[in-house]
C-alpha positions as CSV (number, residue, x, y, z in Angstrom):
1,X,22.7,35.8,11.3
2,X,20.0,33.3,11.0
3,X,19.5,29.9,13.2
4,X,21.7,27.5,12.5
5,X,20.4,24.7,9.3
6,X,21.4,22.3,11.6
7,X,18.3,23.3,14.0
8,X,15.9,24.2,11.4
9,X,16.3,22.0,8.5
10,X,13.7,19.7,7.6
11,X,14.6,15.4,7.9
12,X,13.8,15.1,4.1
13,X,14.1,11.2,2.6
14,X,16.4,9.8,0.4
15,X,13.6,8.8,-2.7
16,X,12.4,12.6,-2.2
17,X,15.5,13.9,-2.5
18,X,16.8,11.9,-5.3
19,X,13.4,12.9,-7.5
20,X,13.6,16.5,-6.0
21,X,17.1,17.6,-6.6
22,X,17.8,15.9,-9.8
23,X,17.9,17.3,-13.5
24,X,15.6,15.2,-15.7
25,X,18.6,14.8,-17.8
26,X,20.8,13.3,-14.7
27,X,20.2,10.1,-13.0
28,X,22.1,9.2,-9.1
29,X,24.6,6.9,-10.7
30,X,25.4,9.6,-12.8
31,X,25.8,12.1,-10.2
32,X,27.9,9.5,-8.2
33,X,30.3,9.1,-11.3
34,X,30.9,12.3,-12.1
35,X,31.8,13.6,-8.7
36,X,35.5,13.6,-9.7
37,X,35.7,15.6,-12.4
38,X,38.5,18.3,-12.3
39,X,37.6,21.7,-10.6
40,X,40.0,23.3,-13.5
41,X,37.6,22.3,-16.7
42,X,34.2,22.7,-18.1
43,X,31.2,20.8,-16.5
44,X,29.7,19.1,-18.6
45,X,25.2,19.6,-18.5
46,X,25.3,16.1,-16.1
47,X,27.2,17.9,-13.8
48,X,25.0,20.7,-12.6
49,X,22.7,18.3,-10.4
50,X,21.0,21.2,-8.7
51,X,18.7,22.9,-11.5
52,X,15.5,24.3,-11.8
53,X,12.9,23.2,-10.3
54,X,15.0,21.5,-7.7
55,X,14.2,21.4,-4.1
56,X,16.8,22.1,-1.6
57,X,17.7,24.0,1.5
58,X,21.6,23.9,1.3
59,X,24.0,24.0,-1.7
60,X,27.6,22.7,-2.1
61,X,29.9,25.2,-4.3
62,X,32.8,24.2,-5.9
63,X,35.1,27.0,-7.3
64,X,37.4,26.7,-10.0
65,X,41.6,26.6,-8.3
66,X,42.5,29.8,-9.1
67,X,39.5,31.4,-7.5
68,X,39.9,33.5,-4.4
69,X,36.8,31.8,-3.1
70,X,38.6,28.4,-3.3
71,X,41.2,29.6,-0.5
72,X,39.6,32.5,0.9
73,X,35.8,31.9,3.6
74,X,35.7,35.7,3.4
75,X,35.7,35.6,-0.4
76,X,33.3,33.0,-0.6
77,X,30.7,34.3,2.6
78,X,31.6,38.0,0.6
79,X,30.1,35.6,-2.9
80,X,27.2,33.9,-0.9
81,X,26.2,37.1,-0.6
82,X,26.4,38.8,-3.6
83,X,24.4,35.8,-5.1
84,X,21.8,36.2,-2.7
85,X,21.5,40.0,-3.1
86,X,21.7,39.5,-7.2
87,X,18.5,36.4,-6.8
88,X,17.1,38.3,-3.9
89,X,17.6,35.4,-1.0
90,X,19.3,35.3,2.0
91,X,22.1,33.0,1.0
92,X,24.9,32.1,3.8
93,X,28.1,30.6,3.7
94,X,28.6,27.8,5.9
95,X,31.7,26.5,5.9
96,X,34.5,25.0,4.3
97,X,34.7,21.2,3.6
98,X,37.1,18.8,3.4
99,X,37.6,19.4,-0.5
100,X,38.0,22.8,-0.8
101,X,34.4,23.2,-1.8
102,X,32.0,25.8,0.0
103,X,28.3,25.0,1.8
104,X,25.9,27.8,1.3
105,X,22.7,27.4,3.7
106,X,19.6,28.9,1.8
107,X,17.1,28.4,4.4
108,X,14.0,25.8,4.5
109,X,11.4,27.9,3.1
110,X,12.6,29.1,-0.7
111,X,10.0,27.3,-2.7
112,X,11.9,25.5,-6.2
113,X,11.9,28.7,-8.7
114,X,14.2,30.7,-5.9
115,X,16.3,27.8,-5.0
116,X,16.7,27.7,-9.7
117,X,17.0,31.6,-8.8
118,X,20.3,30.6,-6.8
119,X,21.5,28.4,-8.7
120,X,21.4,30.1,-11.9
121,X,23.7,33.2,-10.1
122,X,26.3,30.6,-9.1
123,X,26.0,28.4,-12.8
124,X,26.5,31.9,-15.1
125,X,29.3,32.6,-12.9
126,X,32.8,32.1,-14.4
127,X,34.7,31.1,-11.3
128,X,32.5,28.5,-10.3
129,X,33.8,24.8,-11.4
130,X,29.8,23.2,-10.3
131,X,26.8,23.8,-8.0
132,X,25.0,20.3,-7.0
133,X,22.2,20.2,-3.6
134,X,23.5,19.1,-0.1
135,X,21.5,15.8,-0.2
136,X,19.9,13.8,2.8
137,X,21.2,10.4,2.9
138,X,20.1,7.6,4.6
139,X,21.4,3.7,6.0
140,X,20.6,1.2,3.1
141,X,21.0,-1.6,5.5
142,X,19.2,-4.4,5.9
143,X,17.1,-4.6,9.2
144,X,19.1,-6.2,12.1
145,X,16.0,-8.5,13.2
146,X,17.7,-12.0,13.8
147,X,15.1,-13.8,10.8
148,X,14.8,-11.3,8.7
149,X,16.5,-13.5,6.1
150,X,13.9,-15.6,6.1
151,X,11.4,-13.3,5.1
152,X,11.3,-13.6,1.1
153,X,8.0,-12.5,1.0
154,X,9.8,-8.5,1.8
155,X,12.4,-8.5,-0.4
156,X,12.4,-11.3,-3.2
157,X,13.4,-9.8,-6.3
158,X,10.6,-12.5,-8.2
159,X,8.0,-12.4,-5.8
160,X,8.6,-10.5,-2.7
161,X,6.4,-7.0,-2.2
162,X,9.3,-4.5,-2.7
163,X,9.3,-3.6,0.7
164,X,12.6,-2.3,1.9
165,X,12.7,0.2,-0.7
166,X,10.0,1.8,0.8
167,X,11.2,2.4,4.2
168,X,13.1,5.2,3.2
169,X,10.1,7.4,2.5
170,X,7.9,5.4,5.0
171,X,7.4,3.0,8.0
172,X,4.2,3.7,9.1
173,X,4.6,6.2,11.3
174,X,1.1,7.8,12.8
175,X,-1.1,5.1,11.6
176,X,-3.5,2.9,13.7
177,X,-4.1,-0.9,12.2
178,X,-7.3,-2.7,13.7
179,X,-6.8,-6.3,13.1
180,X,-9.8,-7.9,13.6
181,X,-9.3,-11.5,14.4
182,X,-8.7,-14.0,17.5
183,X,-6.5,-11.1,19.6
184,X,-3.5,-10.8,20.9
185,X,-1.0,-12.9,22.8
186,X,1.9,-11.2,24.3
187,X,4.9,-11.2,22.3
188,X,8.3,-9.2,22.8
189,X,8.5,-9.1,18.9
190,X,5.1,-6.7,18.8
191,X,4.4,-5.7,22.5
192,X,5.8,-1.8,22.0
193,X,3.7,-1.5,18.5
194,X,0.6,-2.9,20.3
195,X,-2.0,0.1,21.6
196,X,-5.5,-0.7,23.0
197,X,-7.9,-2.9,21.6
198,X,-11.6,-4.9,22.1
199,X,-13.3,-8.3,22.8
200,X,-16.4,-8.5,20.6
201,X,-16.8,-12.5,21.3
202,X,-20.8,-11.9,22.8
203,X,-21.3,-15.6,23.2
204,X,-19.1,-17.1,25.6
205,X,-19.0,-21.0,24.3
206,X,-16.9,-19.1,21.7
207,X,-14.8,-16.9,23.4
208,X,-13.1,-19.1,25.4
209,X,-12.1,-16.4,28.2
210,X,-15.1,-17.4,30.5
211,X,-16.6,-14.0,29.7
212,X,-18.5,-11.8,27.2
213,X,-17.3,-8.1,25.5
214,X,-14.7,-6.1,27.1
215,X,-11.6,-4.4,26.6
216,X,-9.3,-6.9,26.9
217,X,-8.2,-8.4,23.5
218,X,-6.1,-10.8,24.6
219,X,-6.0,-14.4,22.8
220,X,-6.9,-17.2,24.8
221,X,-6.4,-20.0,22.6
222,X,-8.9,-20.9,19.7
223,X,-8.6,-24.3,20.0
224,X,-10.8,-27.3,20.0
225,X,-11.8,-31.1,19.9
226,X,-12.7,-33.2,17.6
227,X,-16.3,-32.8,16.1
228,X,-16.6,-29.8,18.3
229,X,-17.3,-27.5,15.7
230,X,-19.4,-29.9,13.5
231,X,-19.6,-33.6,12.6
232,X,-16.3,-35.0,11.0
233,X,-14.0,-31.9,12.0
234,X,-10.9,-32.6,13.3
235,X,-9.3,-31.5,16.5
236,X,-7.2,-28.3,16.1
237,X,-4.4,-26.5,18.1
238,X,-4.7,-23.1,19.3
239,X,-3.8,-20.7,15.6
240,X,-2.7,-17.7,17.6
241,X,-3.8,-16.2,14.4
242,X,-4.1,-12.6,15.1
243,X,-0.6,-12.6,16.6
244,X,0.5,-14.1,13.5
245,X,-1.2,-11.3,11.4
246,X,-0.2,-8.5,13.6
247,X,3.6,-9.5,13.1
248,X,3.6,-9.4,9.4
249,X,1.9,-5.6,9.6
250,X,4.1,-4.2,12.6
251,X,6.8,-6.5,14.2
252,X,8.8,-4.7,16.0
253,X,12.2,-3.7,14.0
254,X,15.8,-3.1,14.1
255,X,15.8,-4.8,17.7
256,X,18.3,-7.3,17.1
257,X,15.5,-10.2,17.2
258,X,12.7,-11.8,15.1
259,X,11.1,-10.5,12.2
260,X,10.3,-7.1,10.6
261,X,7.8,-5.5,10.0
262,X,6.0,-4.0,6.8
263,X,4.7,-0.9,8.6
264,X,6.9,-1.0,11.6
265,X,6.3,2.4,12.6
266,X,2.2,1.7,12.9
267,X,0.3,0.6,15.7
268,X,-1.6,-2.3,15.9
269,X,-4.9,-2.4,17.9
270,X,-6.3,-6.0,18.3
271,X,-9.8,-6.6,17.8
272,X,-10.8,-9.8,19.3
273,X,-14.0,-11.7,16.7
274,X,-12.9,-15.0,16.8
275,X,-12.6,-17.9,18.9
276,X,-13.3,-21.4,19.2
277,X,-15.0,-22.6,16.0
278,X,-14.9,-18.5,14.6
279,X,-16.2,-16.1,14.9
280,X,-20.2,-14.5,14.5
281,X,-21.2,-11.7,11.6
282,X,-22.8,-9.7,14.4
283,X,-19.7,-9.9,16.3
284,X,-17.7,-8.6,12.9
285,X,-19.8,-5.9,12.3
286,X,-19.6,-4.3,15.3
287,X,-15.7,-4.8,15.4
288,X,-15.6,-3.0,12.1
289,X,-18.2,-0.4,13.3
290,X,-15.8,0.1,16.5
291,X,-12.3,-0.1,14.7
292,X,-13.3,3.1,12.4
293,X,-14.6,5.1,14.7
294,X,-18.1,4.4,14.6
295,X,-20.5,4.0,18.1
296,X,-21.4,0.5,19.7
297,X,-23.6,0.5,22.0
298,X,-22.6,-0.8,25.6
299,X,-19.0,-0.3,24.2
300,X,-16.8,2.6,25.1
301,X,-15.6,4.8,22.6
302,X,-12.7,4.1,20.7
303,X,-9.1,6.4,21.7
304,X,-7.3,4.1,19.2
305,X,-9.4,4.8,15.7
306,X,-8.0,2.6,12.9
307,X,-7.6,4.2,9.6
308,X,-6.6,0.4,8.3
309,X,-8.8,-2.7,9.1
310,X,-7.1,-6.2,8.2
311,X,-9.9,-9.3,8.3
312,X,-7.8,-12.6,7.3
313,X,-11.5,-14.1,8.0
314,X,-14.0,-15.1,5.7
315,X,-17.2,-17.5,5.4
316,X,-19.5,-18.9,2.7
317,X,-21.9,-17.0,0.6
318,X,-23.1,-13.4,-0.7
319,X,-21.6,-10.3,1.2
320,X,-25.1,-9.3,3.4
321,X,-26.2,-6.6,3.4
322,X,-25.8,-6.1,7.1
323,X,-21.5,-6.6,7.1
324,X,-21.7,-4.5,3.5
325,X,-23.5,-1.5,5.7
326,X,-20.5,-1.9,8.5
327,X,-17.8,-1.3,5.6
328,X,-19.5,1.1,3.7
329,X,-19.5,3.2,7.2
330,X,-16.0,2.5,8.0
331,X,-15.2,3.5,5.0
332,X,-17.0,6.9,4.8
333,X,-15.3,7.7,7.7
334,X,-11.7,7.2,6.0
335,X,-10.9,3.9,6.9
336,X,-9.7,1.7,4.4
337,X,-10.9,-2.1,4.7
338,X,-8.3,-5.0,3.8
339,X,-9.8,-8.5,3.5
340,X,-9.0,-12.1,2.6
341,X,-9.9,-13.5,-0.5
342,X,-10.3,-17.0,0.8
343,X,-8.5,-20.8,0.7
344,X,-10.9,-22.4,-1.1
345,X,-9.5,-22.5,-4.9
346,X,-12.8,-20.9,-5.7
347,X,-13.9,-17.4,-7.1
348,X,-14.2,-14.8,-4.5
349,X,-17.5,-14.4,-5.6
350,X,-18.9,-17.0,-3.5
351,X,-17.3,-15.8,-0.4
352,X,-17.8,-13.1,1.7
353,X,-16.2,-10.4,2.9
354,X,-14.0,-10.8,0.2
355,X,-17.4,-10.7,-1.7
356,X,-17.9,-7.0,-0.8
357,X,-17.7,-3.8,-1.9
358,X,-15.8,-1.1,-0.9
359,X,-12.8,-3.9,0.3
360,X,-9.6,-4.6,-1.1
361,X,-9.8,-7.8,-1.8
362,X,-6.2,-9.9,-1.5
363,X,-5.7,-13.1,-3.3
364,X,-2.6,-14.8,-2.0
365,X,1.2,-15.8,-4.7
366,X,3.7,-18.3,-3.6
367,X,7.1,-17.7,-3.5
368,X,7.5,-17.7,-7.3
369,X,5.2,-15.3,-7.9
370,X,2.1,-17.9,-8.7
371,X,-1.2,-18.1,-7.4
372,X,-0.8,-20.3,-4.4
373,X,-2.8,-23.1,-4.8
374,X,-5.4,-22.0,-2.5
375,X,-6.2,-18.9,-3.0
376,X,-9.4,-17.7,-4.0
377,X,-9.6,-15.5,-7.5
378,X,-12.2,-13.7,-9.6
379,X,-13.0,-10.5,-10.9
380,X,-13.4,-9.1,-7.3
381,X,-10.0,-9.7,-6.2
382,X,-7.9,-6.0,-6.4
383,X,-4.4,-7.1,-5.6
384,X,-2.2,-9.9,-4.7
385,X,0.4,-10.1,-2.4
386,X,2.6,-13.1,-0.8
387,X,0.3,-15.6,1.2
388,X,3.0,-18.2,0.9
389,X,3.0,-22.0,-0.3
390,X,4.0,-24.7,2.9
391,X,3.4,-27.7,0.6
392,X,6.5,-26.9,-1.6
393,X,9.0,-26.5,1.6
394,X,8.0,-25.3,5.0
395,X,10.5,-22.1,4.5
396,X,7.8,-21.1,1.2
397,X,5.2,-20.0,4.1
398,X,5.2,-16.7,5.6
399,X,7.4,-16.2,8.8
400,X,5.8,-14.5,12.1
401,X,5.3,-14.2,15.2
402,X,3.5,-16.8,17.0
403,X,3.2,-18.7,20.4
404,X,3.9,-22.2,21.2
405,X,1.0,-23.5,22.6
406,X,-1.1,-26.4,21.4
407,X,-4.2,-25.0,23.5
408,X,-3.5,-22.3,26.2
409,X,-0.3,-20.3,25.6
410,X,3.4,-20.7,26.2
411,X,6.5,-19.8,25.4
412,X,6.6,-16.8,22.3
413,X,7.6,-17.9,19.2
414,X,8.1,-17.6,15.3
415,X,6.3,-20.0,12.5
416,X,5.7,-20.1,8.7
417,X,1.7,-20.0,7.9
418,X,0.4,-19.8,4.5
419,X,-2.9,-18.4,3.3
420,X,-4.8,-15.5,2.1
421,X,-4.8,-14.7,5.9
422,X,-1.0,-14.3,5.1
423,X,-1.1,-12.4,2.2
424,X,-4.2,-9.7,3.3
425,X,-1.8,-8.2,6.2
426,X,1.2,-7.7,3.7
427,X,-1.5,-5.2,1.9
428,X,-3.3,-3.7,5.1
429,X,0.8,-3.2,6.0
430,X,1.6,-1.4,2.6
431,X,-1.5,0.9,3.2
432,X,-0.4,1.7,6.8
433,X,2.9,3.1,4.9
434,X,0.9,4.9,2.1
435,X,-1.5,6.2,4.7
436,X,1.4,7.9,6.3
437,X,3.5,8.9,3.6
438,X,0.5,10.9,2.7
439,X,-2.3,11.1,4.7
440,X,-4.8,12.8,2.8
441,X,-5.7,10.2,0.8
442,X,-9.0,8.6,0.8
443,X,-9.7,4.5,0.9
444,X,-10.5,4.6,-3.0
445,X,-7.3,6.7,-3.7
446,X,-5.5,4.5,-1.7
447,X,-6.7,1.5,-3.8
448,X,-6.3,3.4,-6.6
449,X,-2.3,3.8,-5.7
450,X,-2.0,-0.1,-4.6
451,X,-3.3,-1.3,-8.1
452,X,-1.8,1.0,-10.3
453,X,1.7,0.7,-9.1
454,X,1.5,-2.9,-8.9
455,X,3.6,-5.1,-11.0
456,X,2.8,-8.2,-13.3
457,X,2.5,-11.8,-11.5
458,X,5.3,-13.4,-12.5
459,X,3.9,-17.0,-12.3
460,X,0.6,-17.9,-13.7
461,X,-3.4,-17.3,-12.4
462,X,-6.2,-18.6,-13.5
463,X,-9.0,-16.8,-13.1
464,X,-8.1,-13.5,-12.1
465,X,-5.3,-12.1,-9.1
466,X,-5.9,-8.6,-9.2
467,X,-4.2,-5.8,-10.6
468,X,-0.6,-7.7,-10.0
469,X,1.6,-8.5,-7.2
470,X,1.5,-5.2,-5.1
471,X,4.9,-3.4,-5.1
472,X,5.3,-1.2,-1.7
473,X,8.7,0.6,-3.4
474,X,6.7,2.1,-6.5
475,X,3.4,2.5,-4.5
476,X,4.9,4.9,-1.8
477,X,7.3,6.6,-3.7
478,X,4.1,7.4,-6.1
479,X,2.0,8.4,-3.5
480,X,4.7,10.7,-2.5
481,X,5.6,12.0,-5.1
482,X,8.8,10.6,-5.7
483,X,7.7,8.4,-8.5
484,X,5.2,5.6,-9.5
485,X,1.6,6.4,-11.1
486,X,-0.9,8.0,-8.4
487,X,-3.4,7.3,-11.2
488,X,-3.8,9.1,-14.9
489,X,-6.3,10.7,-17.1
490,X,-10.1,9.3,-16.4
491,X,-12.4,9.3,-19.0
492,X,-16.1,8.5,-17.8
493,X,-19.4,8.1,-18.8
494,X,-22.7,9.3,-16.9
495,X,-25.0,8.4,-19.2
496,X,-27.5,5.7,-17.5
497,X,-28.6,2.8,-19.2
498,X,-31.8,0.6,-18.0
499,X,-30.0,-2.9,-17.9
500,X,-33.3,-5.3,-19.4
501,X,-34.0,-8.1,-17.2
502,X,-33.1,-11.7,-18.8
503,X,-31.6,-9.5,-22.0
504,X,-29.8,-8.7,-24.5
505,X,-26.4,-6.7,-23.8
506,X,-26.9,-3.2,-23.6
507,X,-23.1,-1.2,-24.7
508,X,-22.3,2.2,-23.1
509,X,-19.5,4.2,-25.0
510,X,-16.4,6.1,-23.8
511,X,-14.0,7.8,-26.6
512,X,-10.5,7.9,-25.3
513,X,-8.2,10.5,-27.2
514,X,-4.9,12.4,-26.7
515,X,-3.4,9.0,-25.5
516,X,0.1,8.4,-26.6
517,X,1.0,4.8,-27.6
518,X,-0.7,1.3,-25.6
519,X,-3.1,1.5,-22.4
520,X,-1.7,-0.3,-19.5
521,X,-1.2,-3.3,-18.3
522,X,-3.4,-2.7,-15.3
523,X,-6.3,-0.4,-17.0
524,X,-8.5,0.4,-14.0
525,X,-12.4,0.3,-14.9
526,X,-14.6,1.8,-12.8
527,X,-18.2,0.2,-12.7
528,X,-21.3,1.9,-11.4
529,X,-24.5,-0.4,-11.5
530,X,-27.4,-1.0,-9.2
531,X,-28.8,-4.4,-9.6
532,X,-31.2,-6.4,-7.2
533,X,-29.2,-9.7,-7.9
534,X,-25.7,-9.0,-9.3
535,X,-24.9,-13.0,-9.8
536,X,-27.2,-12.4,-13.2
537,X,-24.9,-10.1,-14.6
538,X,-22.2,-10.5,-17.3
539,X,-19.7,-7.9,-17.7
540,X,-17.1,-7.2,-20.8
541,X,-14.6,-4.2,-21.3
542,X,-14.8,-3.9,-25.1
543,X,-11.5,-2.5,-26.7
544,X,-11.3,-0.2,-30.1
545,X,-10.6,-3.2,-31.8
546,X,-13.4,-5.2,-30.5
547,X,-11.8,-7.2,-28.3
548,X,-13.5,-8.4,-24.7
549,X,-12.2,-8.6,-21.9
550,X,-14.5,-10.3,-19.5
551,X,-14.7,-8.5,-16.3
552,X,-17.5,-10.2,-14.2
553,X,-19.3,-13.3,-15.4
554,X,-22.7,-14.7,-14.0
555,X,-22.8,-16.7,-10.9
556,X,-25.8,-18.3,-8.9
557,X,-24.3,-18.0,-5.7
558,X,-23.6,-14.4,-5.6
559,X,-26.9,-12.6,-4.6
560,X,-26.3,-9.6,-3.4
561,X,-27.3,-6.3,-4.7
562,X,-25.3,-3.8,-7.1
563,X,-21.8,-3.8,-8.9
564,X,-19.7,-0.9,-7.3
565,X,-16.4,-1.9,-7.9
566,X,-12.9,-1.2,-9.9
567,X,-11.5,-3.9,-12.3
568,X,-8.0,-4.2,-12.9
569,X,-7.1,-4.9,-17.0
570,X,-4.1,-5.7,-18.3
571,X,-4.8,-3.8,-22.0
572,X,-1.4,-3.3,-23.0
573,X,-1.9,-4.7,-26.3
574,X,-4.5,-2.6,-27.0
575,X,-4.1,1.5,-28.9
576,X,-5.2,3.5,-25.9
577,X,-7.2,5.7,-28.3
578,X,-10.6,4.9,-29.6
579,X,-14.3,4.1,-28.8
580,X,-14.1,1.6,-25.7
581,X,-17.4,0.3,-24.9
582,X,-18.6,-1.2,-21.2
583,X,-20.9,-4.2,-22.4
584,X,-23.7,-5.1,-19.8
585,X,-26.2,-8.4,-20.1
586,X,-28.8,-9.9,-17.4
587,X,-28.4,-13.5,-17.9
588,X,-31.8,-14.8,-15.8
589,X,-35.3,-13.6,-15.1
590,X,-36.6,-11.4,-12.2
591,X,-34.2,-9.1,-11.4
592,X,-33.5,-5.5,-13.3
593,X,-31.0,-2.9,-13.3
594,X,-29.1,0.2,-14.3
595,X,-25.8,1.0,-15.8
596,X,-25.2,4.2,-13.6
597,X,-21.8,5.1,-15.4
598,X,-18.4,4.0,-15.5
599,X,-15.0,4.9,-16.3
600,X,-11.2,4.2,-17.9
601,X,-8.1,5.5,-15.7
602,X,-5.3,5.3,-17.6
């Protein structure tokens, strides 16, 4: 006899299962209604759940009533293994259960064609009234945390990110988030999800502490006086931002208390930039440096590398080249960079990191699926996800875990924030999950995932939110698998194309064919260009029909070098087949360029 299934068989989730073990023609409601249908009659095609190319390690047997196998465990273990001889497996009976029906154990390492080898014995065989998998199921509660109700921004069937439905395939399990931002202050909610982080703060007016770097990340208080950070500031209470931030990614959950978590199962390793005023670039870069794996000097290396970076921080101006080199690196080395749009109501363009390449950038939706008043937008944000909206209700912000403080901290405690500092941790939270549902994909794949399974905003945005509102259901189950788009055919260009300085529009072509129907509604456009001053650049995505949609437009502010970047299109009124064209124009004098290549992932 073999081990027992019991020891051996693998914990598989529900959303696997139910896109594993189900005929294309049957759905789970159908399964669920059909359960009933007498042992003594024909099963109709909806019946037989478990076909080929099922996955499965156990089977449930019913036999017709006059069968010997429906009295007789002799006669059925005696069938179990007939059927395995006639497929050549090792098929087992089990045991009998509580409605006459028999358990065959098939072992966890038959790959789909033998389990469809199986199953085909038991379907051609007279006697037998169905065959359907032994299914995995799972609680469909909600968490038990105390203010989970509260948290709209998970669950919000208008604008809520989707997130229980992803639990089931993933909670972060494995993953390590860096969240670089003012530390941590101890909290019950997130103490057992917090590992080992950094102070970066170099200069000590800032840090607050009394000291310089070291490795303890914990959050004094930011706060400060009244034209203490520049003339006509106001005085400010301590943010406890970082707590705030961690909370939304990895609250501890199912503990009878708080809030939950996105990516519960993660870790969060606090990286301490900011303090009274904020925080220095030099400071950032070596946090992100750190974070991903890469070498500070005078800092120790890190046992707690972060494949997920959250920055809810932002400042002013171009991305320089000096933070862009920091999340390039962090990047190469597989970590994936989440970052704030910004709260200015301006395009991202003119505000960095949010500004960079190689980020996903996070614009911020109220709690009807808007852009929240605030938020930052452009042709560089990726995604959006909830950020909250306080103005229309205090309960429209983004619950978390906090401390009570004004300046030095207190008592623990919850609070609604709202802001792109809100909404960026809800994404770097959904990538902790994809991460660990599959964790061979790379940053850009990861994006690729995020955007594609993203749904529409369902309130307006002016000026460009992204691919959608991210939808953590439909990206994990896609990512694993189970359902969702993990990106589809790419058709590209490589042909390079001198961009001529203060121009005319040059056009670079791509024929699309073998494309059934409309593209999508989030077409993802690949852009490859070097350029010494990308603020002089206009660029269009030119449908078949010879409609443009404009993807980046010029801007003064926005000096830094080169266009790598994906935009996201909604082109779903647009045939998918036919000459699209990438259309390219320097708009001022003394900079030049090249269209590397680009490309349409539909």
């Amino acid at each position: 006899m073999r081990t027992s299934p019991t020891l051996r068989r693998k914990l598989i989730s529900v959303a696997a299962a139910s896109a594993a073990l189900l005929t294309a023609a049957s759905t789970a409601s159908a399964v669920a209604a059909q359960e009933t249908v007498s042992q003594g009659s024909a099963v109709p095609a909806a019946q037989t759940e478990a076909a080929p190319g099922i996955a499965a390690e156990r089977l449930i047997v019913g036999y017709k009533s006059g069968a010997a196998e429906a009295r007789s465990n002799p006669a059925a273990e005696a069938d179990a293994a007939a059927k395995g001889e006639q497929s050549g497996e090792d098929v087992d009976f089990q045991r009998r259960l509580g409605t006459g029906a028999a358990l065959v154990d098939l072992g966890d390492d038959l790959t789909k064609a033998d389990v469809a080898d199986v199953v085909a014995q038991y379907r051609a065989d007279p006697q037998v009234a169905y065959v359907v998998p032994d299914r995995l199921n799972k609680p469909k509660a909600d968490p038990n945390d105390t203010e989970y109700t509260k948290q709209w921004d998970l669950f919000e069937s208008t604008a809520g990110m989707n997130v229980p439905g992803a639990w089931a395939t993933s909670t972060g399990t494995g993953v390590t988030v860096a969240v670089i931002d003012t530390g941590y202050v101890a909290h019950t909610d997130l103490a057992a999800n917090i590992v080992g982080g950094y102070d970066f703060i170099a200069d000590t007016a800032v840090s607050v502490d009394g000291d310089g770097r070291d490795s303890n990340p914990a959050d004094p208080g930011d706060y400060y006086a009244a034209n203490e950070c520049g003339s006509g500031i106001p005085a400010s209470n301590s943010s406890w931002h970082g707590t705030h931030v961690a909370g939304t990614i990895a609250a501890v959950t199912n503990n009878n208390k708080g809030v939950a978590g996105i990516a519960y199962g993660a870790k969060i390793s606090p990286v301490r930039v900011l303090g009274k005023c904020g925080g220095y670039d030099s400071d950032i870069i070596d946090a992100i440096t750190w974070a991903s794996g890469g070498t500070v000097s005078g800092v120790p290396a890190n046992s707690n590398v972060a494949k997920v970076i959250n920055m809810s921080l932002g400042g002013d101006g171009a991305c320089t080249s000096a933070t862009q080199s920091a999340i390039t690196a962090a990047v190469n080395r597989g970590t994936t960079v989440v970052v704030a749009a910004g709260n200015e109501n301006d395009n991202v363009a003119n505000h960095s990191p949010g500004n960079c390449n190689n980020v996903i950038s996070v614009a911020a939706t109220n709690r009807t699926g808007a852009k929240a008043s605030y938020s930052n937008y452009g042709s560089l944000v990726d995604i959006s996800a909830p950020g909250g909206q306080t103005s229309t209700g205090t309960a429209n912000g983004i619950l978390s875990t906090l401390n009570s403080g004004t300046k030095t901290a207190s008592t623990e405690s919850y609070a609604y924030y709202q802001g792109t500092s809100m909404a960026t941790p809800h994404i770097a939270g959904l990538v902790a999950l994809v991460k660990s549902a599959n964790s061979a994909l790379t940053p850009a794949q990861i994006e690729t995932a995020i955007k594609n399974n993203a749904r529409a905003l369902p309130g307006a945005c002016s000026g460009g939110c992204g691919a959608g509102l991210a939808d953590a259901a439909r990206t994990v189950q896609a990512v694993n698998g189970s359902g969702g788009s993990t990106g589809g055919t790419t058709f590209s260009s490589t042909t390079a194309l001198s961009i001529p300085d203060n121009g005319s529009a040059v056009e670079s072509s791509i024929a699309v064919s073998g494309r059934t129907g409309n593209a999508p509604a989030a077409l993802q456009v690949g852009v490859d260009i070097t350029h010494t001053y990308r603020g002089d650049l206009v660029i269009d995505l030119v449908a078949p029909d010879g409609t443009a949609y404009r993807l980046k437009a010029a801007s003064s502010s926005d000096f830094a070098d080169n266009v790598s970047t994906t935009y996201s299109v909604n082109a779903s009124g647009e045939t998918a087949n036919g000459t699209w064209k990438l259309r390219v124009q320097d708009t001022a004098a003394q900079d030049t360029g090249k269209l590397n290549g680009w490309q349409l992932t539909f």
